[in-house]
C-alpha positions in Angstrom: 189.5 115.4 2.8 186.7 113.8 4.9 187.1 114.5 8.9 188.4 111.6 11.0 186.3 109.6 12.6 186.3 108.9 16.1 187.3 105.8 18.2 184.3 105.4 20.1 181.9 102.5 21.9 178.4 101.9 21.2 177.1 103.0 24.1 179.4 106.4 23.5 177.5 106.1 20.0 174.1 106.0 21.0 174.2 108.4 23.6 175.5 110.9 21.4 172.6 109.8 18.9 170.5 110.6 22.0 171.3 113.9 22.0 170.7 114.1 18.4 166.8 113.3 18.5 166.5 109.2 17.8 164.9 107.5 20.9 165.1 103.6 21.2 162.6 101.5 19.3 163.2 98.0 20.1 166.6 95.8 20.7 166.7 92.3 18.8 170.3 90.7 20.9 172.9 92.7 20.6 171.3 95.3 17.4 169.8 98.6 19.0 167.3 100.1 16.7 166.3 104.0 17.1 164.1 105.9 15.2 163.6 109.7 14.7 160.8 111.6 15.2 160.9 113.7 12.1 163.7 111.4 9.9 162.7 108.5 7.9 164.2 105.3 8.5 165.8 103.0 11.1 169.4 103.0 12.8 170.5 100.2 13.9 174.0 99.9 16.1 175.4 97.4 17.4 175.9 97.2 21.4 178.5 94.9 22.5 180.1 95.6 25.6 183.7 97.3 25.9 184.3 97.0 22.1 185.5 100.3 19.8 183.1 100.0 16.9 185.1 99.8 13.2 185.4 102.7 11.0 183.2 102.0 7.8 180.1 100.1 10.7 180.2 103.8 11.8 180.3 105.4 8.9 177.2 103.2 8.0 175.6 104.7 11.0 176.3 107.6 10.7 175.2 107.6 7.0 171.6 106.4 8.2 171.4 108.8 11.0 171.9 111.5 8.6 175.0 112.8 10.5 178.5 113.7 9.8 181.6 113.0 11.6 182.0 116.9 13.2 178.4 116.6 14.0 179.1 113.7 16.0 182.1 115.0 17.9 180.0 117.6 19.0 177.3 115.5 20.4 179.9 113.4 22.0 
């Protein structure tokens, strides 16, 4: 069974991506996009105030961050 993921904000959610490497690119309204010095791609979160992100919209960041749920709670 697959760790539980936590009930966090955006900004919670990008700080601990932060931590993990991936520096801001560019913000289109409310879609934050980072990119990784070493890792391919583009994650993308979205930063609206106050608001616990949903479950599987973090698993789909996670998933393009290359990171799993304990590796998260320890960056958090």
């Amino acid at each position: 069974m697959s760790p539980r993921l936590p009930r966090i904000t955006a900004t919670q959610l990008v700080r601990a991506l932060h931590r993990a490497g991936w520096d801001d690119h560019h913000q289109t309204g409310s879609h934050l996009f980072l990119r990784h010095p070493s890792r391919p791609g583009t994650v993308v979160v979205p930063v609206h105030a106050r608001k616990i992100i949903k479950p599987k919209v973090l698993q789909s960041i996670l998933d393009q961050a290359g990171l799993g749920a304990d590796e998260l709670k320890d960056r958090l």
